[in-house]
C-alpha positions in Angstrom: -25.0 -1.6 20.9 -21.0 -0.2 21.5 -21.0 3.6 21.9 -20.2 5.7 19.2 -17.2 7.2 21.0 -15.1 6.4 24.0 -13.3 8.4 26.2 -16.7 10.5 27.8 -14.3 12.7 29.7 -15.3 16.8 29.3 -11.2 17.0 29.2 -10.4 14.9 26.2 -9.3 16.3 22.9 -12.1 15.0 20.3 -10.5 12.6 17.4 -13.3 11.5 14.8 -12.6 8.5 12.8 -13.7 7.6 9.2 -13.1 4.2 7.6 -11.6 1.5 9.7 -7.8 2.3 10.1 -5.6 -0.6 11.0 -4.0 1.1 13.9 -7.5 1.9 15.3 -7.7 -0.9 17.5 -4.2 0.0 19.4 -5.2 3.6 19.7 -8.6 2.2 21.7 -6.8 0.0 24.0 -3.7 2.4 24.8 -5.3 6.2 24.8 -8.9 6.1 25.3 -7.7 8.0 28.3 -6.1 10.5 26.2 -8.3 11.1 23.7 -12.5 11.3 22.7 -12.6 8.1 19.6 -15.7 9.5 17.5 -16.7 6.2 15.7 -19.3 6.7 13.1 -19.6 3.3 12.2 -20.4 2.2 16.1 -23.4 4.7 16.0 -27.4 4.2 14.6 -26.9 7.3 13.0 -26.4 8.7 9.5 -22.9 9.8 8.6 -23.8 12.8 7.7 -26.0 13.5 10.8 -23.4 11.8 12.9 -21.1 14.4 11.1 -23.5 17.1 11.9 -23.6 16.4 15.5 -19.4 17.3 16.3 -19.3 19.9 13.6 -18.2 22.4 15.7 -16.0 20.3 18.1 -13.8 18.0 15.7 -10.4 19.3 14.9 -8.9 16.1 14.3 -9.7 13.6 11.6 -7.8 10.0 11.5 -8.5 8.3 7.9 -6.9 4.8 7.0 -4.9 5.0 3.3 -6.5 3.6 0.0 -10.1 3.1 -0.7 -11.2 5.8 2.0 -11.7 8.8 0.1 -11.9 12.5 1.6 -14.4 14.3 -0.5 -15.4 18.6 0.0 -18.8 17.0 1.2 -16.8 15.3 3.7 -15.2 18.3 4.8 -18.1 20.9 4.2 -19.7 18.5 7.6 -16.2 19.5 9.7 -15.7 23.2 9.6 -13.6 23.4 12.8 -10.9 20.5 11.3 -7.9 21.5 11.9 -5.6 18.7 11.1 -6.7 15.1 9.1 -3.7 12.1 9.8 -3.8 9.9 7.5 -1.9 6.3 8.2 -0.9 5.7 4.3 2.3 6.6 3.0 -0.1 7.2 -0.1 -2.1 10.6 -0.3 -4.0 10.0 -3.3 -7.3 9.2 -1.4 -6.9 12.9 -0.5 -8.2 16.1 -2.2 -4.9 17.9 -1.6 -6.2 21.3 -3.3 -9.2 21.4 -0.9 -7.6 20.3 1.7 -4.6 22.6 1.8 -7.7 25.8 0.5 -9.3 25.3 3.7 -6.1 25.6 5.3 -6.5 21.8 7.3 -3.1 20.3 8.4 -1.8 16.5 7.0 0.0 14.4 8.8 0.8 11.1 7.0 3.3 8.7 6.9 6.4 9.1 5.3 9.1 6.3 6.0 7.8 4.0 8.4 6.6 1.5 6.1 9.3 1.1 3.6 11.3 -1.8 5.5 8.1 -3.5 5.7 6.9 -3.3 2.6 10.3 -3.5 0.6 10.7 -7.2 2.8 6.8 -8.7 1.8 8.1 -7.7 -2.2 11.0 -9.6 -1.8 9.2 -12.3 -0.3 6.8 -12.3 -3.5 9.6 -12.5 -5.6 11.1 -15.1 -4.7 7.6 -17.1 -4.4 6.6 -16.1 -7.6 10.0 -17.6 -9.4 10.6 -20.8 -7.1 6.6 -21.4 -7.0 6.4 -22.0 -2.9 3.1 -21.2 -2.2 2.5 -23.6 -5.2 4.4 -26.1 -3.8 2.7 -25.8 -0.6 -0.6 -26.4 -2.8 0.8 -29.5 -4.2 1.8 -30.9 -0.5 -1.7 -30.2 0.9 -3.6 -31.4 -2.1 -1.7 -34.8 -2.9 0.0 -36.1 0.5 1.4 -38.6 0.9 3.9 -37.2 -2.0 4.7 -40.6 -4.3 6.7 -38.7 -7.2 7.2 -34.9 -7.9 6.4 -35.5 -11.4 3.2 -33.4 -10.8 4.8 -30.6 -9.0 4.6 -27.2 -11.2 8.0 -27.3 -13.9 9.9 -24.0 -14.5 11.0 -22.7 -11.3 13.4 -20.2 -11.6 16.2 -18.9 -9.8 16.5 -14.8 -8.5 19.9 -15.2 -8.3 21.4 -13.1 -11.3 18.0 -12.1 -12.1 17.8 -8.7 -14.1 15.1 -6.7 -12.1 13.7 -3.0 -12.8 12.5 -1.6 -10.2 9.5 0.6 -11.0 9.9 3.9 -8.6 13.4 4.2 -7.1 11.5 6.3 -4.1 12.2 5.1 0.1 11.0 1.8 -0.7 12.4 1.0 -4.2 16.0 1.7 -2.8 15.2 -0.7 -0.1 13.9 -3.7 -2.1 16.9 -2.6 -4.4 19.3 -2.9 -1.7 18.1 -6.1 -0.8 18.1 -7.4 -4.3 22.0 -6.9 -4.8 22.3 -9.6 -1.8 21.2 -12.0 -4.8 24.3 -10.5 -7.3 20.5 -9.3 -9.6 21.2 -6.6 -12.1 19.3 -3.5 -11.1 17.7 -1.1 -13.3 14.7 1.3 -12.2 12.7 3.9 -13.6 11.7 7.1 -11.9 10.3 10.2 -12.6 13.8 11.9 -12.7 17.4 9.9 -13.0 18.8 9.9 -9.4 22.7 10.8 -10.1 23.9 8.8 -6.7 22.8 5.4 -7.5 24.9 2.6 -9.5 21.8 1.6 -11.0 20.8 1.9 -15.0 18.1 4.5 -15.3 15.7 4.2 -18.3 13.3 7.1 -18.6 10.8 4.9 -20.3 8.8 1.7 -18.5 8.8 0.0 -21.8 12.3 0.2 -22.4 12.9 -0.9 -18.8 10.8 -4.2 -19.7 12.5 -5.1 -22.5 16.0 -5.6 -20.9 14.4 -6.4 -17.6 13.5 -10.4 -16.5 11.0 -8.7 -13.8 9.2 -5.7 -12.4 9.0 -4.3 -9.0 6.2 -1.8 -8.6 7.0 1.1 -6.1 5.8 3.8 -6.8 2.5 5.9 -6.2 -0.3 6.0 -8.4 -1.0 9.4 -10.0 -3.0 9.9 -13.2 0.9 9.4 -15.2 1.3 6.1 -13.4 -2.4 4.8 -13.8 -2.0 1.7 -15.8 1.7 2.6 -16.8 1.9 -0.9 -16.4 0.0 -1.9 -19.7 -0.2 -4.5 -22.4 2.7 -3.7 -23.9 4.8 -3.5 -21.3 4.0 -7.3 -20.8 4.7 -8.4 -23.6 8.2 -6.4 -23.5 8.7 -8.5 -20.1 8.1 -11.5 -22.1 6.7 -14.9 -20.9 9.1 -16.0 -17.9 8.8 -12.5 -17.0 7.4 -11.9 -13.6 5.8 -8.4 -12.1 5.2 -7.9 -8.2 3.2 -5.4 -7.4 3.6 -3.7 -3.5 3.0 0.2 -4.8 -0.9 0.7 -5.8 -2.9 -1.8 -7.6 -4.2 0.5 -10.7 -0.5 0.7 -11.6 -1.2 -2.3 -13.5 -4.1 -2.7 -16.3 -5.6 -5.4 -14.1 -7.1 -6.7 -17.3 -4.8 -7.1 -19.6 -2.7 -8.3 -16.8 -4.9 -11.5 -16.8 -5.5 -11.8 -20.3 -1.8 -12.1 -20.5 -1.6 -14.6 -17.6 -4.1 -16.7 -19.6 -2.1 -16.8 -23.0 1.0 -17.1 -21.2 2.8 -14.1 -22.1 4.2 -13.0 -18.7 5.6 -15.8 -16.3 3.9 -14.8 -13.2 3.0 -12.2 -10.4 3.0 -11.5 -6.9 0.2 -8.5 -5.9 0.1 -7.0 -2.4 -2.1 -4.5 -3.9 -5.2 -4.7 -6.4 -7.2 -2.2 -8.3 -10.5 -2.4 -7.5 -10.0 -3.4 -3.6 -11.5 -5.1 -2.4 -12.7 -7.0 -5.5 -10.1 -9.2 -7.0 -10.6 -10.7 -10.4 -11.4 -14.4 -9.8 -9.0 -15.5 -12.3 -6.1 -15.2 -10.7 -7.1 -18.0 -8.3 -6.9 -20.5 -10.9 -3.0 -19.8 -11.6 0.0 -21.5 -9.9 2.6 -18.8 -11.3 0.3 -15.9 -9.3 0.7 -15.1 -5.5 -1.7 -12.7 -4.1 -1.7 -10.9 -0.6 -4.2 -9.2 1.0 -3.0 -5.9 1.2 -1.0 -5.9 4.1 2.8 -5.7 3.5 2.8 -3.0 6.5 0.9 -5.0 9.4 3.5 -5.9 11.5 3.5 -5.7 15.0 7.3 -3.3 15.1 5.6 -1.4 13.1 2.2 -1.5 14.3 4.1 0.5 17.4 5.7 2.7 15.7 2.4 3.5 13.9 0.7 4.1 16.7 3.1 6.4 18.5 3.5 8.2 15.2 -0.7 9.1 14.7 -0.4 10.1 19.0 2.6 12.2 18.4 0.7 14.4 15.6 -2.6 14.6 17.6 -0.7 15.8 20.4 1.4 18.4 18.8 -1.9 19.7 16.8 -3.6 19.7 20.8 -0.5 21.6 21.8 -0.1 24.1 19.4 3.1 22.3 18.4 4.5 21.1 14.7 3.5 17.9 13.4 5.5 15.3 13.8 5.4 14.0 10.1 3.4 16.8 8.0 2.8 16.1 4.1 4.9 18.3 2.4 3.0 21.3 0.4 
């Protein structure tokens, strides 16, 4: 069996790990030599006992964003944390209150992602409306091709396209950006209108629908933006209209999402992100107009660097008595 922790030296900083962050694997390979990995998941032990074990010692705690959720019983087992880096963007897996009563530093990460991410819901887009993964399909499943007769009808162009983007945050801006490359029309809404921006603001996600031919999820999920993205606002969107999804999946009412994909009252989607990850509805295998990705608009290799240098820079600055490097705002 793999040790539970690497980097035996008496003269490493400790660094416990919960969950299985993506940037984990880097982190081994480059600063094992820096730094004592405490891997739970690599020991016979029970978490808790594990937990028990480095009570005293752990300062640091490295967490991966979404379904990893940092609990007071989590943190009752750590009373010498200092600092918890998270490698979301995202801090609702967090118990900010808690976290920020016991006094515990966050590091998370604020921008790196956004070029990423606004890129992959682009990409979705586009797929979604011309149907290229379903073409792909339709080459793999029937080659030799004798007649596109077969091939899925209604592809649509993006060009022109009226889009709302849904959160006009880092990354909205950035897929909005990108989208005026296609001469679309641009609306958003956000929680407040932002005054610099050539955009139409509409201060209601219904409204936004209703003169929009497609949705671009951005923003975070909080309990106003749980399943903002509702029946209604389908219907509003109307049945060529499409909705990608790159913010967080519970945005959307997953299920009315595919009740309305099954009567045909929204033209298609393209999720990055799902609600109840990892489960994904099995339905939406069965539809040409849907495009699904595994969560993982962010796992590039630029900014798989830039990840890793950013979670090193913030343990180092908490071993040094230093700022963070990218602290969560209070």
């Amino acid at each position: 069996m793999e040790e539970e922790s690497e980097g035996h030296g008496k003269n490493l900083h400790q660094v416990l790990v919960l969950g299985s962050p993506w940037v984990l694997p880097a982190l081994r390979s480059q600063f094992s030599n820096r730094f004592h990995f405490l891997i739970p998941s690599l020991s016979d032990l029970p978490l808790l006992q594990f937990l028990s074990s480095y009570a005293q010692s752990t300062q640091a705690l490295l967490i991966p964003g979404g379904c990893f959720l940092v609990t007071s019983a989590v943190l009752d087992c750590l009373p010498a944390l200092k600092l918890l880096v998270t490698t979301s963007a995202g801090v609702d897996h967090l118990d900010l209150p808690e976290l920020r009563r016991r006094r515990i530093g966050i590091a998370y990460v604020p921008d790196l992602y956004s070029e990423d991410v606004a890129d992959l819901a682009v990409g979705l887009l586009i797929d979604v409306l011309m149907k290229v993964s379903a073409g792909d399909r339709f080459f793999r499943l029937r080659l030799p091709p004798t007649t596109n007769g077969d091939f899925p009808p209604f592809r649509l162009k993006l060009n022109g396209k009226r889009i709302g983007i849904v959160g006009l945050g880092q990354i909205g801006s950035k897929v909005a950006k990108r989208l005026e490359g296609f001469d679309c029309k641009i609306s958003y809404n956000s929680r407040t209108k932002k005054p610099l921006v050539p955009y139409s603001f509409y201060s209601n996600v219904h409204e936004l629908a209703s003169n929009c031919d497609g949705l671009v999820i951005c923003c975070g999920l909080t309990k106003e933006t749980q399943h903002m993205i509702d029946r209604e606002v389908m219907v509003a969107l109307g049945k060529d209209g499409v909705i990608i999804n790159v913010g967080r999946g519970a945005i959307i009412d997953e299920k009315a999402m595919v009740e309305c994909l099954i009567k045909g009252e929204i033209g298609g989607v393209g999720l990055d992100v799902f609600e109840n990850e990892p489960e994904i509805p099995e339905e939406l295998f069965n539809f040409d107009n849907v495009v699904l990705s595994p969560h993982v608009a962010v796992m590039t290799h630029e900014t798989l660097v830039g990840l890793s240098r950013l979670v090193v820079d913030n343990l180092e600055a908490l071993f040094s008595n230093k700022p963070l490097v990218s602290p969560f705002p209070n």
